[in-house]
C-alpha positions as CSV (number, residue, x, y, z in Angstrom):
1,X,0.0,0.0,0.0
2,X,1.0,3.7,-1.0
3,X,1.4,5.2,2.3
4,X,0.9,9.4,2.2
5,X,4.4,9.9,3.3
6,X,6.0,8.0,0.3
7,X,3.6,9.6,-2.0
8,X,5.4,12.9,0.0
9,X,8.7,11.3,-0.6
10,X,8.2,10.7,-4.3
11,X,6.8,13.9,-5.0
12,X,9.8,15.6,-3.5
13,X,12.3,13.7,-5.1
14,X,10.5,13.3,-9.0
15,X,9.3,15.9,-11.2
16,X,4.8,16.0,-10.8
17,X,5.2,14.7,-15.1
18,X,6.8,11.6,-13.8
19,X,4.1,10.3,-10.9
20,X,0.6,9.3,-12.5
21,X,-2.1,8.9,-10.2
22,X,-4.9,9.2,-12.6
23,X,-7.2,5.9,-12.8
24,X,-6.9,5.3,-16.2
25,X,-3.3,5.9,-16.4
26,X,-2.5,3.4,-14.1
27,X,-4.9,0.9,-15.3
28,X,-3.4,0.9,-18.7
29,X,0.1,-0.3,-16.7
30,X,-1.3,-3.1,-15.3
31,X,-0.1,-5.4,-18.2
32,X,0.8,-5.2,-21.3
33,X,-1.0,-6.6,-24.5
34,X,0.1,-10.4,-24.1
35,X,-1.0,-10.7,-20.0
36,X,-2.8,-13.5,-19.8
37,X,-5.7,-12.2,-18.6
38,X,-6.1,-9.8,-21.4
39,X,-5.6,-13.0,-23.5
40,X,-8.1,-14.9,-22.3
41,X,-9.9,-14.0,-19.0
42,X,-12.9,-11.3,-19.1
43,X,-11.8,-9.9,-15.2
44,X,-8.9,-8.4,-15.1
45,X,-8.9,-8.5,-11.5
46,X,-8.0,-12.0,-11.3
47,X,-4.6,-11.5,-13.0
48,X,-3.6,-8.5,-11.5
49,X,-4.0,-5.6,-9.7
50,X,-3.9,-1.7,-10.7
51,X,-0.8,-0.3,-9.2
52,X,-1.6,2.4,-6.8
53,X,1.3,4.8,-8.0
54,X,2.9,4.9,-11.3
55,X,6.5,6.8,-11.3
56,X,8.3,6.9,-14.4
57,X,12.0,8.0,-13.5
58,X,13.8,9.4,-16.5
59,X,17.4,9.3,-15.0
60,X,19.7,6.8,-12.9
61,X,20.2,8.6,-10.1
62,X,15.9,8.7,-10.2
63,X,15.5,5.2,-10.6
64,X,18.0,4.9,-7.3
65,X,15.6,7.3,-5.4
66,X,12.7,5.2,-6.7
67,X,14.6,2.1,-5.6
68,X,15.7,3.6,-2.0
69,X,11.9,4.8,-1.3
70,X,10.3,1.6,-2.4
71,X,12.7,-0.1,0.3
72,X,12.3,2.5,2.8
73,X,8.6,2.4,2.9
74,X,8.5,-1.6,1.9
75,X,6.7,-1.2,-1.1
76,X,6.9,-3.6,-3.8
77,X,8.4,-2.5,-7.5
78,X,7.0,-4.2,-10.9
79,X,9.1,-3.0,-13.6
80,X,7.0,-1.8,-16.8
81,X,8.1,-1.6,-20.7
């Protein structure tokens, strides 16, 4: 769970373009075109879940701050693309 200080911590450390919290924009990161359950299953909720934060770092030393605050607040990470 996305707690309201790493949310804090995030928004701090990333430029506002590079954290999506919009619904739809995290729905659409939820899998990609071959996840099975867009294959074949009608509910997508029994394949997986929406994440509640998108971040999309666009340098190293963001991805590290990414890394350190997902660890710090023990949230899990599901690489994208």
């Amino acid at each position: 769970m996305t707690t309201p200080t790493l949310l804090n911590d995030l928004r701090n450390a990333l430029p506002s373009e590079a954290i999506i919290l919009d619904g739809r924009a995290r729905e659409m990161r939820s899998g990609d075109t071959f996840s099975p359950s867009r294959a074949v299953n009608t509910d997508p909720n029994v394949w997986w879940q929406t994440p509640e934060v998108v971040v999309l770092p666009t340098t190293t030393d963001q991805v590290a701050v990414v890394v350190k605050l997902a660890c710090r607040y023990r949230t899990p990470i599901v690489p994208f693309g």
